[in-house]
Every structure is written in structure tokens, then in C-alpha cells.
C-alpha positions in Angstrom: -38.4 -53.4 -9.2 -40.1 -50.4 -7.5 -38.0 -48.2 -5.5 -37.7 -44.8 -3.0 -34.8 -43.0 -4.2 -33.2 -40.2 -2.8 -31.0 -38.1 -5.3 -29.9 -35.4 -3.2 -32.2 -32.7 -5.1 -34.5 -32.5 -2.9 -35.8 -33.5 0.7 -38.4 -35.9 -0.4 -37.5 -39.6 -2.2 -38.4 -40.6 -5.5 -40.5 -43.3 -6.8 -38.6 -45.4 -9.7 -39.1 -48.6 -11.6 -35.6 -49.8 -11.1 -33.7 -53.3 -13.1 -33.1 -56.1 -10.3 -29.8 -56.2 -9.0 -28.2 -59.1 -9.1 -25.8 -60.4 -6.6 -22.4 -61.2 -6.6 -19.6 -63.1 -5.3 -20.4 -63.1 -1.4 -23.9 -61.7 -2.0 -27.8 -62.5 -1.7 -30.6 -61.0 -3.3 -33.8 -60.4 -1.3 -36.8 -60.0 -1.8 -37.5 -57.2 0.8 -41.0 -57.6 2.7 -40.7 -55.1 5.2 -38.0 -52.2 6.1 -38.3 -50.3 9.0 -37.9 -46.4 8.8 -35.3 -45.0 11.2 -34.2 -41.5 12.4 -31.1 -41.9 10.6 -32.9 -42.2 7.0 -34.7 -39.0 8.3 -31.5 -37.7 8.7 -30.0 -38.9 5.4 -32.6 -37.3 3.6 -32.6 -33.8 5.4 -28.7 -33.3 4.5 -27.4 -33.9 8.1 -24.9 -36.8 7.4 -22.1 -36.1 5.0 -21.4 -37.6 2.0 -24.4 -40.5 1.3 -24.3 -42.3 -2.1 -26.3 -40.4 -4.6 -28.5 -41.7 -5.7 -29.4 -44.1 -3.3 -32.2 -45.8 -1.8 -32.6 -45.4 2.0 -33.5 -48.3 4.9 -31.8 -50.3 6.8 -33.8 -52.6 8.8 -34.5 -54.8 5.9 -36.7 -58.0 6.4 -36.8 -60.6 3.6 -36.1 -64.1 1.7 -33.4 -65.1 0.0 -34.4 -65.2 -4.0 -30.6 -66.0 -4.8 -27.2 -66.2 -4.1 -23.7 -65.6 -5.1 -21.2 -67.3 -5.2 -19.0 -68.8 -2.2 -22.4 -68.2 0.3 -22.4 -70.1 3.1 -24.9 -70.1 6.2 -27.9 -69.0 3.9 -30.1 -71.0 1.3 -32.6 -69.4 -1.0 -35.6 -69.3 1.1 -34.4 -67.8 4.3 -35.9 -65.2 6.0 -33.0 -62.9 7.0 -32.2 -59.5 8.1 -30.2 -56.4 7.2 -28.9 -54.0 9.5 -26.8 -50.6 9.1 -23.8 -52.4 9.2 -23.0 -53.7 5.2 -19.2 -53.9 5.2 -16.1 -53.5 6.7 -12.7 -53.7 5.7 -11.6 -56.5 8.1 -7.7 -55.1 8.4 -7.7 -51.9 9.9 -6.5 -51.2 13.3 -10.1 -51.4 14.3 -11.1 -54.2 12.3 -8.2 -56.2 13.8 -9.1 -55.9 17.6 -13.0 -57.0 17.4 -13.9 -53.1 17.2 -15.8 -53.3 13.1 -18.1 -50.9 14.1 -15.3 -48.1 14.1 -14.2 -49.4 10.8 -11.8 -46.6 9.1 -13.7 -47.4 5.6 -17.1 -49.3 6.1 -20.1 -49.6 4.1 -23.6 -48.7 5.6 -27.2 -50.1 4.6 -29.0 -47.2 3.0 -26.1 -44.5 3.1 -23.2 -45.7 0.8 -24.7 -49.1 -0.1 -28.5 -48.7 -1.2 -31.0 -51.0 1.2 -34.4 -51.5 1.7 -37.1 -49.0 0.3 -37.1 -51.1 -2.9 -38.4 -54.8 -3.8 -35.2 -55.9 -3.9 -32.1 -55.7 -2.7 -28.7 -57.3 -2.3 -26.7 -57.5 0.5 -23.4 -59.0 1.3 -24.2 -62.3 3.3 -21.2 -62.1 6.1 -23.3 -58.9 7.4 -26.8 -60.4 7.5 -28.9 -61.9 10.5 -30.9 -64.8 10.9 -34.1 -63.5 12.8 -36.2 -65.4 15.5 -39.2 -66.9 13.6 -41.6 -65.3 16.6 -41.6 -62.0 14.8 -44.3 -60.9 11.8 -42.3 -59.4 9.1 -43.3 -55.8 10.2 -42.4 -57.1 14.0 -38.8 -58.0 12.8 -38.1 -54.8 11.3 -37.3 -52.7 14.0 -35.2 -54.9 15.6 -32.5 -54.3 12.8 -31.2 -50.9 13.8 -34.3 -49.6 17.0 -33.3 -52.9 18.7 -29.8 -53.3 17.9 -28.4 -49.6 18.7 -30.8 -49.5 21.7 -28.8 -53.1 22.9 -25.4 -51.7 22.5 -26.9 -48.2 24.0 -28.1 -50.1 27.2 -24.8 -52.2 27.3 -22.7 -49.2 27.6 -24.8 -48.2 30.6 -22.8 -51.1 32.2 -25.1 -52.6 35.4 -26.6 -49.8 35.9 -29.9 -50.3 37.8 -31.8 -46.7 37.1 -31.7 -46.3 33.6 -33.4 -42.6 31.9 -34.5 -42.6 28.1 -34.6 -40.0 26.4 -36.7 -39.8 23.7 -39.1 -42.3 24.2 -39.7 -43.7 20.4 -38.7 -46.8 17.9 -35.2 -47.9 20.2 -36.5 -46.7 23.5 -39.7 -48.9 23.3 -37.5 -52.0 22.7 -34.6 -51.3 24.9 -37.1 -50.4 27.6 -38.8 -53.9 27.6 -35.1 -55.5 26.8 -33.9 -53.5 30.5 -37.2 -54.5 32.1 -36.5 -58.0 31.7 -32.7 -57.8 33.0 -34.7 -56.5 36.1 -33.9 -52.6 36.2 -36.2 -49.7 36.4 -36.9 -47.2 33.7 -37.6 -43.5 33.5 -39.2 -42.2 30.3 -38.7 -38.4 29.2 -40.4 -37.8 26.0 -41.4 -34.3 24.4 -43.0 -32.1 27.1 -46.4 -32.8 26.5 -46.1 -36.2 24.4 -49.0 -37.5 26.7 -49.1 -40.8 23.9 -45.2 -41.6 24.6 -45.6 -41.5 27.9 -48.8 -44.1 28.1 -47.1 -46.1 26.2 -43.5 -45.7 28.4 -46.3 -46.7 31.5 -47.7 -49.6 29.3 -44.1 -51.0 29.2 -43.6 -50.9 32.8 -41.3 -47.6 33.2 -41.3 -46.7 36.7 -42.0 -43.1 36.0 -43.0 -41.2 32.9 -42.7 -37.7 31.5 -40.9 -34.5 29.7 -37.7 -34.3 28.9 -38.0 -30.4 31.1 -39.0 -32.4 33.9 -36.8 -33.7 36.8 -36.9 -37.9 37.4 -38.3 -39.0 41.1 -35.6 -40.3 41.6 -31.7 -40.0 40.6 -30.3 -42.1 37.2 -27.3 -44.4 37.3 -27.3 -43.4 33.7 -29.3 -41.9 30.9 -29.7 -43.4 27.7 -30.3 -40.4 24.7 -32.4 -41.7 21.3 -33.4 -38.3 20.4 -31.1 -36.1 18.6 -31.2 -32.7 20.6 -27.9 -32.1 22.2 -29.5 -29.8 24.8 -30.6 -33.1 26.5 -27.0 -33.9 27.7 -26.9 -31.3 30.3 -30.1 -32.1 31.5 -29.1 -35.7 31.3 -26.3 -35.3 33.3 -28.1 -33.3 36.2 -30.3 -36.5 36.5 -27.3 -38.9 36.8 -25.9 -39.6 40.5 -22.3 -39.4 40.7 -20.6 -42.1 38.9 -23.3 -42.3 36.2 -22.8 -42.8 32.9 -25.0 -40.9 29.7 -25.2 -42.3 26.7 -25.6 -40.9 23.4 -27.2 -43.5 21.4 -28.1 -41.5 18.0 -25.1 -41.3 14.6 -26.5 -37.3 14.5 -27.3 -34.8 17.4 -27.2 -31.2 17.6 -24.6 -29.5 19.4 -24.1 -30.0 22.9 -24.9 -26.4 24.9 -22.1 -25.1 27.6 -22.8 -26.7 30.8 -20.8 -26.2 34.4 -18.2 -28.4 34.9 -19.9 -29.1 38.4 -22.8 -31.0 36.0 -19.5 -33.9 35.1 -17.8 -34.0 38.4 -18.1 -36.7 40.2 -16.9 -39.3 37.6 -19.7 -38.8 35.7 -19.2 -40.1 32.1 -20.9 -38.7 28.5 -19.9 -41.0 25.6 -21.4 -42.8 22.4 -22.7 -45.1 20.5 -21.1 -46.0 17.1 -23.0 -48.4 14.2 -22.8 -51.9 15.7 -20.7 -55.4 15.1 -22.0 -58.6 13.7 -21.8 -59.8 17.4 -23.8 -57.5 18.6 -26.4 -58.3 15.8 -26.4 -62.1 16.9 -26.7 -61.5 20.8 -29.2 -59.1 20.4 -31.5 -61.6 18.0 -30.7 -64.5 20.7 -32.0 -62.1 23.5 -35.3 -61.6 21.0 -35.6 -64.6 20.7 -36.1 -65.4 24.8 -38.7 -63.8 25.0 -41.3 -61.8 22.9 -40.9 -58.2 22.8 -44.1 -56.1 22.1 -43.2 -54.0 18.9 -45.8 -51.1 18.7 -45.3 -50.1 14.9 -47.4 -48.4 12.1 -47.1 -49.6 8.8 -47.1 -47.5 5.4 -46.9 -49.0 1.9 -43.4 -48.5 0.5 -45.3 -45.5 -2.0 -45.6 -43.4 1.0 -42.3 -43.4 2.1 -42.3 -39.7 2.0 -45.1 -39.2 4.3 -43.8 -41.9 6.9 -40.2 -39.9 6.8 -42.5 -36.6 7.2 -44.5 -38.8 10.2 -41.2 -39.1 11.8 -39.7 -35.3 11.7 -43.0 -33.9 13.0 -43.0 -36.5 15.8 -46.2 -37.9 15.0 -44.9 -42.1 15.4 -45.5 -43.9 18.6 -43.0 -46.2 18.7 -41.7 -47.5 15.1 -42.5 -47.0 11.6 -42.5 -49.8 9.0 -42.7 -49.6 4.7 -44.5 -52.6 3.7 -43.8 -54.3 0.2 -47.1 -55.7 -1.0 -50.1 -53.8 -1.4 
């Protein structure tokens, strides 16, 4: 099989001709037709996140069918399209583990960090942690619902009722949790890049309420602030958005540090907390949530050769909304 593999060497991937894995007990092998390309690989690749597997081959919003499975599968049949998110494994008996909280798992396993995933023809996967996926999605649609949609869901659930809601960093997860908060009925306000005149048309397209840079201040005040981009100097300016009571969000697994900021920016039960990985559960509301109605994925697609200059797409902030590798030709 051909895959992207990072080796740690460098900050570009690799293109090898790799045997097929095989799965095991518990497992399925794929045949990958689509993995989206998220921040994190970005980040995996440019050193920021300790201790990957090396080598290993990034992606983690796998989209496939089932070529074959291990043994003791259940729920899956070769043949079925399925999903793989960041979530691959947890140990199921830790403290966490034992009160419905996997995704703070004490040893866990992650898509395209310590378990390779999906910038490769193949791939196996253990079956408890994939997803069925709502058969209105393309392939490439799917994609980004496998970490963009399902960390912008548990982002926007930590937000609580909140009616106002602020993104920042309007790309791949803000373009889908802005359509999935749209539907519940609240308004959004899109910060982008100072300047990111594309981002914003396309935060307008969606419905937001109001568009424009992160320097700039809202129309009106936030009952919380959702955070996608990975710039801890948009905390502060978060919180100055959000009226009292608010909550903001930190929805990315890397950020630069968070500046000083006056105390008087927090008071008045204002609340700064984040998002860790995901559960199973969360995978499986979110795809029943897809699947009510059809959420308009803006994505541009690469073949999976040019990895390298999708990942280089995303760092230079060229992408509006999601990028997607592609498996045939």
C-alpha cells in the first residue's frame, strides 16, 4: 500500500510503498477513501505534541470500507462504510474510564499519533472505536465530520445553552459547528484573521449574525466564545467579549501560551476551560445530529501524494473551511 509517513526527521511526510496490515483480534481493515487533514496532524508534524509514534502515518478522520475483519467483530461486516476518529483506544479501567469520562483516559491510543491512521490505502482500526456514518455524505463530505465535527460538537456542548456563541478561528470545526448551533437556533459571531475577507463570506454564507477579525470587538456581547485556532492570545480577547457568567472554550489539543490578563477580564463568574479528545458517545450523537439534517461541508480535496502541500495549505492559512487527501487518482 502507499503511504505519508512522518519519521520525525523532518517537517514534511514521506511517500512509502508499505505491506498491508492485517487486522487482528477486535480489528478491521479499511480500505481508506478519504481522510480529512486536521490542525492537529499540522501539529504532529511540526513537533508541537510530545511523544507521537515514529514512524507513523498521520490522519484521523478516516473514511472507508471494511475489506476484513478480525476476529470476535461484531456490529460491522466487510462492506461497511465506516469512520475513524482521534479516539483508537482506551483502557476501559482507569479512574476515568470507569465513570463514562474515556476521553481523559490515563493511557489511550490516538488515530494518527501513537496508532498510525489514515494517509495510507489502508489501515486497521480497532472496531469498538469506529462510527457508522450517515449515508447522505460523499466520502470527502464525511471526512471532516471525524475530528472538525466531532470536537466542534463537544466544543459547542460545553458552551452549555448558551444563546450568543463567538468562534474563533473560523475554519474546518467552526464551519460545521456553526451550521450545527444555527440549527439549535442560536446566533453566531465569526472572528477570523484580521483581514481573512474569504472566512468571513463564508461565516456570512452560513448565517453568522456578524463577521470579522479576531482584533475586532463583536456587536454585541457573547454568552461564550468557542476557540478552534491555536493562538493563546485570543483568550483574553475572548473573555472581554463574554458577558458575565460566560463561558470560553478552548476547543484545540495545542495552543500557545495564554498572555497575563487582569483578573477584572474573569470576574464575574466567567469560566475558561477545555476540550479534551472525545468519547464513543459523543461520536454516535454527533453522527445522529448529521444525519437530521445535511450540513454543507466546504472542503478542498488533494490526492494523498500531496499531503505535504495540503499540511503546508493549512499552516499558511490558505484552506477555507476543510481539507481532504483523496485515495484514488
Amino acid at each position: 500500500m502507499r503511504a505519508m509517513v512522518f519519521d520525525g526527521s523532518a517537517p514534511h511526510l514521506q511517500a512509502l510503498d508499505l505491506p498491508d496490515p492485517s487486522p487482528r483480534a477486535g480489528e478491521v481493515l479499511i480500505a481508506v477513501h478519504a481522510c480529512g487533514v486536521c490542525r492537529t496532524d499540522l501539529h504532529v508534524v511540526d513537533g508541537e505534541l510530545a511523544h507521537p509514534k515514529r514512524p507513523v502515518i498521520p490522519g484521523h478522520e478516516i473514511v472507508g470500507t471494511i475489506a476484513e475483519i478480525g476476529a470476535g467483530v461484531t456490529g460491522f461486516a466487510p462492506g461497511d462504510r465506516v469512520g475513524v476518529p482521534w479516539l483508537g483506544h482506551t483502557c476501559g479501567h482507569c479512574r476515568y474510564c470507569a465513570t463514562g469520562r474515556e476521553n481523559l483516559c490515563d493511557t489511550p491510543g490516538f488515530t494518527g499519533y501513537t496508532i498510525d491512521g489514515g494517509y495510507a490505502e489502508r489501515v486497521v482500526a480497532d472496531a469498538r472505536y469506529c462510527l457508522h456514518l450517515p449515508q447522505r455524505y460523499s466520502d470527502v463530505e464525511a471526512a471532516p465530520l471525524l475530528c472538525a465535527g466531532l470536537i466542534g460538537y463537544r466544543t459547542l456542548a460545553m458552551a452549555g445553552d448558551a444563546k450568543r456563541i463567538g468562534i474563533y478561528g473560523f475554519g474546518a470545526a467552526a464551519h460545521i459547528v456553526a451550521q450545527v448551533a444555527r440549527h439549535q437556533g442560536r446566533a453566531i459571531y465569526a472572528f477570523t484573521r484580521p483581514g481573512d475577507a474569504d472566512a468571513q463570506r463564508l461565516a456570512l454564507a452560513l448565517k453568522a449574525q456578524w463577521a470579522g477579525g479576531s482584533d475586532e470587538a463583536p456587536p454585541d456581547e457573547l454568552d461564550a466564545a468557542l476557540i478552534f485556532a491555536p493562538a493563546g492570545a485570543l483568550v483574553p480577547a475572548a473573555l472581554k467579549a463574554v458577558a458575565k457568567g460566560g463561558a470560553v472554550v478552548c476547543g484545540g489539543i495545542h495552543m500557545s501560551d495564554i498572555p497575563s490578563f487582569p483578573y477584572d477580564l474573569l470576574w464575574g463568574e466567567r469560566r475558561i476551560v477545555s476540550v479534551a479528545n472525545l468519547t464513543r458517545e459523543d461520536g454516535r450523537a454527533f453522527m445522529r445530529i448529521a444525519g437530521q439534517f445535511h450540513l454543507d461541508m466546504h472542503t478542498t480535496c488533494y490526492p494523498l501524494a500531496e499531503a505535504n502541500r495540503a499540511l503546508a495549505d493549512l499552516r499558511a492559512g490558505r484552506l477555507t473551511g476543510a481539507a481532504v487527501l483523496t485515495m484514488r487518482a
